[in-house]
Residue frames relative to the residue before (quaternion, step in Angstrom):
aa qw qx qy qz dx dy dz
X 1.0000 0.0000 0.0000 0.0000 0.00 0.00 0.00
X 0.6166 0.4865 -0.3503 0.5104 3.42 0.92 -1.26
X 0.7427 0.4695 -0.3511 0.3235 3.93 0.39 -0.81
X 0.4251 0.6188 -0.3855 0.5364 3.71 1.77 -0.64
X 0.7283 0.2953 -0.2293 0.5743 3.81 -0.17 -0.94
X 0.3924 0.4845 -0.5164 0.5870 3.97 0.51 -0.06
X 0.8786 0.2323 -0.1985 0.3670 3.51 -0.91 -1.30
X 0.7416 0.2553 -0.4689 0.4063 3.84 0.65 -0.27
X 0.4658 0.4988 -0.6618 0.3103 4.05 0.87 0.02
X 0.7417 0.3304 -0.4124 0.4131 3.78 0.59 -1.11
X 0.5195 0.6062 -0.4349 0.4165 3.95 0.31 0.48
X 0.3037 0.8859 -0.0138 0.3503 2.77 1.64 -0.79
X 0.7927 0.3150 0.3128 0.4178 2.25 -0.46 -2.39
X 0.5506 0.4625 -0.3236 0.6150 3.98 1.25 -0.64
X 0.7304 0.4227 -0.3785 0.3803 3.77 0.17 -1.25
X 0.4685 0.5735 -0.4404 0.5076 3.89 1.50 -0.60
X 0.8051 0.4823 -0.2304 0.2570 2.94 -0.13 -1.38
X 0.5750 0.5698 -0.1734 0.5609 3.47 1.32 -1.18
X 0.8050 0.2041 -0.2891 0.4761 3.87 0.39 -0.72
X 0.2368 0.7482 -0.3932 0.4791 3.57 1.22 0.48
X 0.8288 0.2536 -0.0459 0.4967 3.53 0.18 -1.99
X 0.5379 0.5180 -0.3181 0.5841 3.84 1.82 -0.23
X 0.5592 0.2881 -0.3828 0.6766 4.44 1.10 0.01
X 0.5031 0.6605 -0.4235 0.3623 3.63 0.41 0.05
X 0.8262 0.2559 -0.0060 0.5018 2.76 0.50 -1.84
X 0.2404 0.4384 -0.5323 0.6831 3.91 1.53 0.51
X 0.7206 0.3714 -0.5055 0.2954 3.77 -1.13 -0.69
X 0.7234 0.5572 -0.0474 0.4050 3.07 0.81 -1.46
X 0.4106 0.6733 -0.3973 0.4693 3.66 1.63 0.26
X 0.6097 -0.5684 0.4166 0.3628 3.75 -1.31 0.54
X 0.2320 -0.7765 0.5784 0.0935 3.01 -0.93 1.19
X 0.8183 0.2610 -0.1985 0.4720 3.57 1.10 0.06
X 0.6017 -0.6371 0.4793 -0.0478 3.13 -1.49 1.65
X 0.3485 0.7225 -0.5741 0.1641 3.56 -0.23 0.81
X 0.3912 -0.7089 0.5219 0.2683 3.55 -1.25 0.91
X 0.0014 0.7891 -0.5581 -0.2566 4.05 -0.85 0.09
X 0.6324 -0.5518 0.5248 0.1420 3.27 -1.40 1.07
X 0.1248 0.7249 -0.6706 0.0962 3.80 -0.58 1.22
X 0.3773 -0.7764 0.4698 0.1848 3.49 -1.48 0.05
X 0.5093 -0.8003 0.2613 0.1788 3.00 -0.10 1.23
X 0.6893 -0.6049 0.1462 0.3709 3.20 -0.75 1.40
X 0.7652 0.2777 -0.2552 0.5218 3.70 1.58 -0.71
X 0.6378 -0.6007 0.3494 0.3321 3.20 0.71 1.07
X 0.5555 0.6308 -0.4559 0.2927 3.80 0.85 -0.11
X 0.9398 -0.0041 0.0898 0.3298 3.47 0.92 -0.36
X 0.4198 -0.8147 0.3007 0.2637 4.08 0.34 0.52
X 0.3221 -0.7412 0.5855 0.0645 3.78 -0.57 1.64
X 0.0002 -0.7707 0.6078 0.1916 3.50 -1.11 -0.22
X 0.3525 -0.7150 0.5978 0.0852 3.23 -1.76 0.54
X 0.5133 -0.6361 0.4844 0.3119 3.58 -1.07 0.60
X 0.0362 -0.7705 0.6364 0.0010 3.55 -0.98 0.42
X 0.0559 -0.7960 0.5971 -0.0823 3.65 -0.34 0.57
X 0.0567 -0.8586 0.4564 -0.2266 3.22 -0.58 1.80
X 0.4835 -0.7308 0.4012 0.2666 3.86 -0.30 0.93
X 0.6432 0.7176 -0.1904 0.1874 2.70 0.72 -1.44
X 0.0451 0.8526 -0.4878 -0.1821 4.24 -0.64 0.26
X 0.5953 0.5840 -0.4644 0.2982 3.15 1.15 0.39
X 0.5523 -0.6607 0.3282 0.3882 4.16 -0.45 1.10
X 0.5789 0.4782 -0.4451 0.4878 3.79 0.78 -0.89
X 0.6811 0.5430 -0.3859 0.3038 3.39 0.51 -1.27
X 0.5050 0.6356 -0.3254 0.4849 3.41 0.65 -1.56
X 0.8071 0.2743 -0.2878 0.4365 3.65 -0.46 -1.78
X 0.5651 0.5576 -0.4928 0.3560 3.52 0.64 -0.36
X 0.6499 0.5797 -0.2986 0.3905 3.63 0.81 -1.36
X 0.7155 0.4372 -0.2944 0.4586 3.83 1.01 -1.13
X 0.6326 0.4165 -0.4630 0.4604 3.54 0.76 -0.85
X 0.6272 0.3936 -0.4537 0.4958 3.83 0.36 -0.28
X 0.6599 0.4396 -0.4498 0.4111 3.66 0.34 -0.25
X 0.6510 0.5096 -0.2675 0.4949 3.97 0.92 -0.48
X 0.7766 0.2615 -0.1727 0.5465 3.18 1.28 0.39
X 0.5991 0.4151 -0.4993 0.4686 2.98 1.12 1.07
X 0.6185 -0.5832 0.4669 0.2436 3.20 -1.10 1.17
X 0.4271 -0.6458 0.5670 0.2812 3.46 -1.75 0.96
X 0.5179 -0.5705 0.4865 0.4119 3.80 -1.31 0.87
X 0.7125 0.5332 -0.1768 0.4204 3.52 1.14 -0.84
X 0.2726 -0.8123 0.4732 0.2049 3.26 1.08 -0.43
X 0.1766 0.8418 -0.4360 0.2647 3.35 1.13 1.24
X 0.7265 -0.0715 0.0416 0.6821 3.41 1.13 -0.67
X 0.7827 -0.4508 0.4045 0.1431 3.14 -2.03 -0.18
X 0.0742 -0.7257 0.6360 0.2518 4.00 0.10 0.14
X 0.5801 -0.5561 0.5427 0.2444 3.22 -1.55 1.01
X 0.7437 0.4815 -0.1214 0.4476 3.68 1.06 -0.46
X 0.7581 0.3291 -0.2211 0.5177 3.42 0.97 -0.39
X 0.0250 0.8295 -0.4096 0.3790 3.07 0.99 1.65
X 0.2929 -0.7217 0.3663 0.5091 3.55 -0.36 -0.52
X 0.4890 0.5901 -0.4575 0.4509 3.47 0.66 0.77
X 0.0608 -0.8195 0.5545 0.1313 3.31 -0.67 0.55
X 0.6914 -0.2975 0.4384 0.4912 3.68 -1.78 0.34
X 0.1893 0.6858 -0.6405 -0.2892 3.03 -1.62 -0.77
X 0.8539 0.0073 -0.1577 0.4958 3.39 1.01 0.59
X 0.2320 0.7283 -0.6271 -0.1498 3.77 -0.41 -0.26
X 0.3899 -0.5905 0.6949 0.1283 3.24 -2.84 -0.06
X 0.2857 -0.7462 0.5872 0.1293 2.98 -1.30 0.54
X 0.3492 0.7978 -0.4724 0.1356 3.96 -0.42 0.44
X 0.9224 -0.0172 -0.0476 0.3828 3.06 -1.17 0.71
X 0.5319 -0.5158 0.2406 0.6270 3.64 1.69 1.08
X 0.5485 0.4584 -0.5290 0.4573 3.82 0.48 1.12
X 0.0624 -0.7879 0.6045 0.0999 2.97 -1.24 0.95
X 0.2390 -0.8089 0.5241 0.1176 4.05 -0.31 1.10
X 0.1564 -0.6951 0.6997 0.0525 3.75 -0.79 0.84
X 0.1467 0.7228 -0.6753 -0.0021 3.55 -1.06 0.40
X 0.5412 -0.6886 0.4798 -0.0513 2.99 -0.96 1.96
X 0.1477 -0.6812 0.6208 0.3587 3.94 -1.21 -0.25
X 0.7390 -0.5171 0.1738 0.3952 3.15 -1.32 0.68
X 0.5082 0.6459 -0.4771 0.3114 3.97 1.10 0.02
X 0.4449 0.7252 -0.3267 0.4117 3.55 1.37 -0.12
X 0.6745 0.4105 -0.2385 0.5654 3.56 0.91 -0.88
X 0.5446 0.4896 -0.5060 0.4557 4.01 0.99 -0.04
X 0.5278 0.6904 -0.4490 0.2079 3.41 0.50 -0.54
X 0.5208 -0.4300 0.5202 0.5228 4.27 -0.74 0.70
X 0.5506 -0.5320 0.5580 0.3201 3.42 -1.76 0.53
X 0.7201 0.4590 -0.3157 0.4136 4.02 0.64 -0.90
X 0.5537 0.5849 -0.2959 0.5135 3.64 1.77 -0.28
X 0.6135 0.5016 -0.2692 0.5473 3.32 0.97 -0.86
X 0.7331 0.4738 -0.3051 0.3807 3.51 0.01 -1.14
X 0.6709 0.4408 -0.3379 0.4913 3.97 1.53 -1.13
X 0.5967 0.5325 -0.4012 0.4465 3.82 1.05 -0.14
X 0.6487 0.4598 -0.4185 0.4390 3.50 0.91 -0.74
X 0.6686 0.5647 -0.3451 0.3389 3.65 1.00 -0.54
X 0.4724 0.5853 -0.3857 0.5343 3.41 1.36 -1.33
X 0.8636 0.3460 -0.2788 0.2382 3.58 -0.28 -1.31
X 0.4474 0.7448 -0.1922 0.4562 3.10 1.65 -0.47
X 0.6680 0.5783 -0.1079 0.4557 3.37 0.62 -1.46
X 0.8092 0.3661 -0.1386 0.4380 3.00 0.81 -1.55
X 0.5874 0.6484 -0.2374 0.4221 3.59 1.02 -0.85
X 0.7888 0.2658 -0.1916 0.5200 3.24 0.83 -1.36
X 0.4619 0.5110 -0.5225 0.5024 3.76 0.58 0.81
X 0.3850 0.6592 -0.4614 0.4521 3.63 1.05 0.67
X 0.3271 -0.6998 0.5553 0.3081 3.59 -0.90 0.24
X 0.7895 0.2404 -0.1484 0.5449 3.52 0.01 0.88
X 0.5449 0.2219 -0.4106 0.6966 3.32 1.09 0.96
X 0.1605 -0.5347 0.8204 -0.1239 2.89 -1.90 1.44
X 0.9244 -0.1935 -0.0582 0.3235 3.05 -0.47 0.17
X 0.4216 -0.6435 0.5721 0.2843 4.04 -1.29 0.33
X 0.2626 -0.7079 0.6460 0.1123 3.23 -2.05 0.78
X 0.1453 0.8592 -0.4704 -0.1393 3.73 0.03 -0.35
X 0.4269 -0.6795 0.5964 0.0197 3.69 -0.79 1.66
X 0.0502 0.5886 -0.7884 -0.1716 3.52 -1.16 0.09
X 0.8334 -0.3467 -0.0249 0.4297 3.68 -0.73 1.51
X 0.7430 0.0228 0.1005 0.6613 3.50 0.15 1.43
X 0.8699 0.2761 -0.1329 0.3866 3.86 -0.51 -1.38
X 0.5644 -0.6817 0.3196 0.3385 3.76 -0.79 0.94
X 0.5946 -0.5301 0.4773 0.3709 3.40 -1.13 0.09
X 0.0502 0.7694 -0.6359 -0.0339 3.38 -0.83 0.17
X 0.3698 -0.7807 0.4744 0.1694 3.76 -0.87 1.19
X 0.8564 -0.0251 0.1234 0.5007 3.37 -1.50 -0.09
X 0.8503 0.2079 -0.1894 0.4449 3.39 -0.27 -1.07
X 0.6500 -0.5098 0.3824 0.4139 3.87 0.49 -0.06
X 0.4334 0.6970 -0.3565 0.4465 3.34 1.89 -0.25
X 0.1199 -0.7811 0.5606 0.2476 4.29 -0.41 1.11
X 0.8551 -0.4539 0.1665 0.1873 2.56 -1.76 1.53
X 0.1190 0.8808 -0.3744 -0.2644 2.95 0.93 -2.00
X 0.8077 -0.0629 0.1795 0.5580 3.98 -0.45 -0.72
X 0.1083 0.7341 -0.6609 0.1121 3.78 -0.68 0.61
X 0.2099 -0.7764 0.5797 -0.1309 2.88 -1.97 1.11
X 0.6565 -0.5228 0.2582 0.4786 3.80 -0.07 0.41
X 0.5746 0.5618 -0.1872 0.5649 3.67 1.36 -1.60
X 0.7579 0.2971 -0.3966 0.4243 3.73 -0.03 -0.21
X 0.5585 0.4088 -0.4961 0.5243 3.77 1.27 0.01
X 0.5030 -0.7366 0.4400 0.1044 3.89 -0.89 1.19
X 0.8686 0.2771 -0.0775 0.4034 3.00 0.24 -1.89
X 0.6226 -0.7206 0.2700 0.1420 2.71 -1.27 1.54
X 0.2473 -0.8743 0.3481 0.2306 3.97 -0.16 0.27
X 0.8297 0.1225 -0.0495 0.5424 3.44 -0.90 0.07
X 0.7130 -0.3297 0.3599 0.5034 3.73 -1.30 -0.93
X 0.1441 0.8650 -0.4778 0.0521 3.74 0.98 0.61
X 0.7311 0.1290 -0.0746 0.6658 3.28 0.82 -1.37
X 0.2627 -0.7224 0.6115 0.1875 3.83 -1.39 0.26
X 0.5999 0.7051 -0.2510 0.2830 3.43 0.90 -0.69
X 0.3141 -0.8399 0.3742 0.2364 3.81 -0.87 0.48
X 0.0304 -0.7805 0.5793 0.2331 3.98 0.01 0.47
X 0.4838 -0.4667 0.6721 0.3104 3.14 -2.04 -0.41
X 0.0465 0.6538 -0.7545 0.0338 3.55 -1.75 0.33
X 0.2764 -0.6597 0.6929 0.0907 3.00 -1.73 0.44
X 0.2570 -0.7273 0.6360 0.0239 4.09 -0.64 1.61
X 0.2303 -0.5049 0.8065 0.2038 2.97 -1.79 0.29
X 0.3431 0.8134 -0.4582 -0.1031 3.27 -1.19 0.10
X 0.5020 -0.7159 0.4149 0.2516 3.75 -0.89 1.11
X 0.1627 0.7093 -0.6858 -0.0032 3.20 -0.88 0.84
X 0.5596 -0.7751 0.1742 0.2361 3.65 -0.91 0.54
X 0.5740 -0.7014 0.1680 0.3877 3.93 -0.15 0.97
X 0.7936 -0.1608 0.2046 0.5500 3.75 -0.60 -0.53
X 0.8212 0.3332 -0.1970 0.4193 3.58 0.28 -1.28
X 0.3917 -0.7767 0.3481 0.3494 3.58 1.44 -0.04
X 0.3685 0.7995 -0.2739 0.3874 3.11 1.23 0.26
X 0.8661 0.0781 0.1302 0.4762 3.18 0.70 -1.41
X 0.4514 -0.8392 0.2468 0.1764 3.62 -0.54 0.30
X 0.1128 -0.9059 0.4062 0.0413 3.40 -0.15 0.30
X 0.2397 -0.8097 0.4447 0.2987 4.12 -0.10 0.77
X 0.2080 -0.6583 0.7173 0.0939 3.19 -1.69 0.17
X 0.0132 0.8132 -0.5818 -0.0021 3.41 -0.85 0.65
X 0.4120 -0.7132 0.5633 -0.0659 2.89 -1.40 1.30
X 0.0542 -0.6862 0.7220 0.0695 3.69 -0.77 0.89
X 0.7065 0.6319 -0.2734 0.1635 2.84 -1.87 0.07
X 0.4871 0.8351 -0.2421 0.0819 2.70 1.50 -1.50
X 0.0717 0.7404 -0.6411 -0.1889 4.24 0.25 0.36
X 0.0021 0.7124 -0.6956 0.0927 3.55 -1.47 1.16
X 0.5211 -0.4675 0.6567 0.2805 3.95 -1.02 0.71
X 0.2218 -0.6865 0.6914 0.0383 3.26 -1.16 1.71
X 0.5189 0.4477 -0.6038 0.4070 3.49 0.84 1.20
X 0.5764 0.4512 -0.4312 0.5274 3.49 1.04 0.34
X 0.4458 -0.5855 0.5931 0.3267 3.76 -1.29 0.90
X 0.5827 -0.6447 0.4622 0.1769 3.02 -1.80 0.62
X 0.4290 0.5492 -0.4083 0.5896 3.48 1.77 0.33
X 0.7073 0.4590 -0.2872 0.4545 3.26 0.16 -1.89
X 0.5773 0.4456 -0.4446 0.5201 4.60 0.89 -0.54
X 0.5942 0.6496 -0.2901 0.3752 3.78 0.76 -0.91
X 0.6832 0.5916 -0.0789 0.4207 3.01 0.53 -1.76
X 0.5637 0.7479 -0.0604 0.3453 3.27 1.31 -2.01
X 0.6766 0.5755 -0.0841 0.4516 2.99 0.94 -2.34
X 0.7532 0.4474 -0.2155 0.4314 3.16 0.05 -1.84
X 0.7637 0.4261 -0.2987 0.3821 3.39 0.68 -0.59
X 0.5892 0.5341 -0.3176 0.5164 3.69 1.52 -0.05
X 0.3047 -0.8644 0.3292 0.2270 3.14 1.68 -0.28
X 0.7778 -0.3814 0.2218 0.4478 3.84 -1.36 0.79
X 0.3254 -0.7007 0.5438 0.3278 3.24 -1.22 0.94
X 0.5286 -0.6193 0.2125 0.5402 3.81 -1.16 0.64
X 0.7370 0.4067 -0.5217 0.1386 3.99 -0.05 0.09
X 0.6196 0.6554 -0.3442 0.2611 3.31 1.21 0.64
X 0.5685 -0.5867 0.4406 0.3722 3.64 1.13 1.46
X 0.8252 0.2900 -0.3426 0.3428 3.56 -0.55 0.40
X 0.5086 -0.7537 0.4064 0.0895 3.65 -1.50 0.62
X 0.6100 -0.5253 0.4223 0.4166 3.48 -0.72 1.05
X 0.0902 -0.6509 0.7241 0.2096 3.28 -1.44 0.54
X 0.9204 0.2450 -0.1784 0.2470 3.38 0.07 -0.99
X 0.7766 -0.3439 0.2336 0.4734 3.96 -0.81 0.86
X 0.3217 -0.7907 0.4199 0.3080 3.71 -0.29 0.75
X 0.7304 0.5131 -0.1420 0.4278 3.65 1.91 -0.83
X 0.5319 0.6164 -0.4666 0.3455 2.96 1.35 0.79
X 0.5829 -0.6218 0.4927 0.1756 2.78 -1.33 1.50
X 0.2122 -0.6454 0.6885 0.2538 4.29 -1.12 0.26
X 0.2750 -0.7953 0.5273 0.1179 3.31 -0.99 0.92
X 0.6758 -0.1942 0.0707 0.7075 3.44 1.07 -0.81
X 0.1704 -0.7483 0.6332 0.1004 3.58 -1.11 -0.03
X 0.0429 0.8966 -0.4357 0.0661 4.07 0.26 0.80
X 0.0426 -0.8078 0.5676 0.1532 3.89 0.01 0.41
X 0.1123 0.6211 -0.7749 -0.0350 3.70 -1.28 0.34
X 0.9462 0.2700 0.1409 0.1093 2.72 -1.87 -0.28
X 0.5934 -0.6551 0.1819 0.4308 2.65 2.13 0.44
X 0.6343 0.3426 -0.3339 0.6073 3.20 1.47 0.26
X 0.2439 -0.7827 0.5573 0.1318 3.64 -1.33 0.95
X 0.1450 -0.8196 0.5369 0.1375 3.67 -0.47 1.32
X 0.0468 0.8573 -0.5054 -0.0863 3.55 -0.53 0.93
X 0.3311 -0.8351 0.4244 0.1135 3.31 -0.63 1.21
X 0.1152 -0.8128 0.5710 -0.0058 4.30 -0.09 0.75
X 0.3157 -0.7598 0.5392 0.1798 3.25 -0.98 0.38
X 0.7540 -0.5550 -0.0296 0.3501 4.15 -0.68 0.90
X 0.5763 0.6753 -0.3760 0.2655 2.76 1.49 0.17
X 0.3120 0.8472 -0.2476 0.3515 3.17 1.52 0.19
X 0.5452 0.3887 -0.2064 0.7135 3.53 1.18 -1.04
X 0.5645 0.3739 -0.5638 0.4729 3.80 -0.12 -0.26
X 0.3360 -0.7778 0.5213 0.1021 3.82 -1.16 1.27
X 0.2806 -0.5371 0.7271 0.3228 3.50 -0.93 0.02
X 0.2623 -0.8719 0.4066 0.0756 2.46 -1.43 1.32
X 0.4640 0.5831 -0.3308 0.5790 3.32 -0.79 1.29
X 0.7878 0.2431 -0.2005 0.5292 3.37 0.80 -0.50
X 0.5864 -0.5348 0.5140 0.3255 3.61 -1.11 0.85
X 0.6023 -0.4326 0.5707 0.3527 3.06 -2.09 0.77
X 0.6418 0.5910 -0.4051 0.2733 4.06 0.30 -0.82
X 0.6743 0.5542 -0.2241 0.4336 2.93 1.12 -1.87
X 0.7040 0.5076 -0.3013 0.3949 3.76 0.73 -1.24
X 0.7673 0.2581 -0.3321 0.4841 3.59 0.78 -0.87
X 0.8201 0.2693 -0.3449 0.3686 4.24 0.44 -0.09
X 0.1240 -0.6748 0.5844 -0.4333 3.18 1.69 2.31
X 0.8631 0.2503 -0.1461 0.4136 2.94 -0.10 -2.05
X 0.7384 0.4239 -0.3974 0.3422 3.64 0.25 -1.09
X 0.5555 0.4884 -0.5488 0.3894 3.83 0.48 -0.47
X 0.7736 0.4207 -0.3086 0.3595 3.38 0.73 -1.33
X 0.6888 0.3505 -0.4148 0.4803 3.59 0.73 0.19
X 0.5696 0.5483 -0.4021 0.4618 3.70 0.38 0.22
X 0.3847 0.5982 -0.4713 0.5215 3.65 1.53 -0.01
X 0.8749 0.3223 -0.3181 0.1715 3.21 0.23 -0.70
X 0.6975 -0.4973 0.1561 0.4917 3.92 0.18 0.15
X 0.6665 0.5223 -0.2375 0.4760 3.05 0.53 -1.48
X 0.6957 0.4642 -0.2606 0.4823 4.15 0.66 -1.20
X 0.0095 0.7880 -0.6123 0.0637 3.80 -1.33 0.84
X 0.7951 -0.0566 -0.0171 0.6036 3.21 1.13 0.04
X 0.3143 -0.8212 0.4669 0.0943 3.63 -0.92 0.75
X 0.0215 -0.8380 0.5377 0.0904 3.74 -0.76 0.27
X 0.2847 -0.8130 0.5068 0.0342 3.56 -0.28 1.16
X 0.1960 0.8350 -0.5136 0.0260 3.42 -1.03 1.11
X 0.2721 -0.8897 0.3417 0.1327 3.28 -0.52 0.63
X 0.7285 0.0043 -0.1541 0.6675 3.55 -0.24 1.28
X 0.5982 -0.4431 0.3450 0.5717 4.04 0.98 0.57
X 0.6571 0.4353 -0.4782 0.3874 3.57 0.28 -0.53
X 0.3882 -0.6048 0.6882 0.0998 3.70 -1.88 1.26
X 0.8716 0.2560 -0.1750 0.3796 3.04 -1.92 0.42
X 0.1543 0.7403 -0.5032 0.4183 3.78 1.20 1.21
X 0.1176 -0.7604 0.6343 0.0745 3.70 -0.54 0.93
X 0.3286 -0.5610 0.7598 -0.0069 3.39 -1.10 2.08
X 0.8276 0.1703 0.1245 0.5201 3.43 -1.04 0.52
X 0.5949 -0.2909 0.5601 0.4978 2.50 -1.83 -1.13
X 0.6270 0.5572 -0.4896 0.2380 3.81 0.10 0.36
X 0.3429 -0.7211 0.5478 0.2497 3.94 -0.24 0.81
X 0.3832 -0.6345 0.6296 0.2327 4.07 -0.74 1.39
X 0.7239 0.4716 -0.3580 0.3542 3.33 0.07 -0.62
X 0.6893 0.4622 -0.4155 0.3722 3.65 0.98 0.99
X 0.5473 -0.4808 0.6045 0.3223 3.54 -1.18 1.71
X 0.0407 0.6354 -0.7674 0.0759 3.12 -0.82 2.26
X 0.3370 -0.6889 0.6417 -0.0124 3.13 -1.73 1.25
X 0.6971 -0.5129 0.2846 0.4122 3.76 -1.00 0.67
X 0.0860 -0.8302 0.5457 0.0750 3.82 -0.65 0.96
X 0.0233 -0.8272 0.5535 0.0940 4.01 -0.07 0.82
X 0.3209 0.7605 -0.4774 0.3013 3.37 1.30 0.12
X 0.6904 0.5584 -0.1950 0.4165 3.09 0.69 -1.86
X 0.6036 0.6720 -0.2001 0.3795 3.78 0.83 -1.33
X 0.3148 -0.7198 0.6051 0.1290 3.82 -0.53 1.17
């Protein structure tokens, strides 16, 4: 009898001991939440994944994400912003700056490829406590973007478009937008209150959208732009908005000028604030001749055209 109670105190005593080192190892669970930024497999836009990390020093942390942005999916679901053929070759941390410096294979990247990496890495970084904002060097010498314009300081807020199932929720807006008059020539706005649009869709890429579904019928004015083109990505930094279409685009409506069809879109995106100049590409590829107009020019708001 005495040995029965012997064997269950020390039985006991094991299940104590055991659920002890099992609240331990609960204590000892990640206590921090960070999303990372990948690129989707068609390049049109940037997904994210959960990542859960112990860890409370900041160097450490940023250390943990830049390795995480460069590791490859087993699945091959999307892109890392890092496992590119360019590689880092060094960053810093200071005073809530973080500096990436790149080798020079970084600048080969498409402009609309470049711009979804600066965002992924962005995004993710500045959800750090103690980073605010990103720098990015190609060796030592600033970045400089699409237009030749350098890059400079960057923050989460200046990357727009929305990602994955982030937000669910529906706003209103009111558009201006240019579509072209009788003689196809020239242009003429139409505005729209009211607008309800899924704030998972950017307010360019809804813009962009429009013009391309063309004028409803009681507003007197004429499609400009191909009704079957497809938007591939749409991306805004820096005050410039890069929108990216696919070939059906150059197929014209006929009747309307090359002008009218391509400053449709840019008047109507330069309405909004954040946008100052536009750059149009088609299937990623720059410098495509519409017409007689060369894509590969930093278009800027034109009111000339505009009855």
């Amino acid at each position: 009898m005495k040995r029965l109670c012997k064997t269950n105190l020390i039985s006991i005593i094991i299940i104590l001991v055991l659920s002890s080192i099992a609240c331990g190892n609960n204590n000892d669970a990640p206590r921090h939440v960070f999303q990372i930024y990948y690129i989707n497999n068609d390049e049109t836009g940037v997904l994210e994944r959960e990542y859960l990390t112990d860890s409370e020093d900041t160097e450490a942390i940023v250390h943990e994400l830049i390795a995480m942005l460069g590791t490859l999916s087993e699945k091959l679901e999307y892109k890392t912003p890092l496992g590119n053929r360019f590689k880092l070759l060094d960053y810093s941390l200071s005073g809530g700056q973080i500096t990436l410096d790149f080798n020079v294979q970084y600048s080969e990247q498409s402009v609309i490829t470049e711009i979804l990496v600066r965002a992924a890495i962005v995004r993710t970084l500045t959800q750090v406590d103690g980073v605010d904002n990103v720098v990015m060097t190609i060796r030592g010498e600033p970045l400089t973007d699409g237009t030749g314009a350098i890059v400079g300081s960057m923050n989460g807020d200046m990357f727009i478009d929305n990602v994955g199932n982030e937000f669910n929720a529906y706003e209103r807006t009111n558009l201006r937008l240019y579509f072209a008059d009788e003689s196809g020539e020239r242009l003429k706005a139409v505005n729209r209150a009211d607008m309800v649009y899924s704030s998972n869709v950017a307010i360019e890429k809804l813009i962009v959208e429009s013009v391309i579904a063309g004028p409803l019928s009681d507003e007197g004015v004429r499609a400009t732009v191909n009704a079957g083109t497809r938007v591939l990505s749409v991306t805004t930094t820096d005050g410039t908005c890069y929108v990216n279409l696919d070939e059906h685009f150059a197929q014209q409506v006929q009747g309307i000028s090359a002008g009218a069809v391509v400053y449709s879109l840019v008047n109507s995106l330069v309405e909004i604030p954040n946008v100052n100049r536009v750059r149009i590409y088609l299937n990623g590829e720059s410098g495509v001749i519409f017409e007689s107009i060369n894509l590969a020019t930093v278009f800027e708001r034109d009111l000339d055209i505009v009855n």
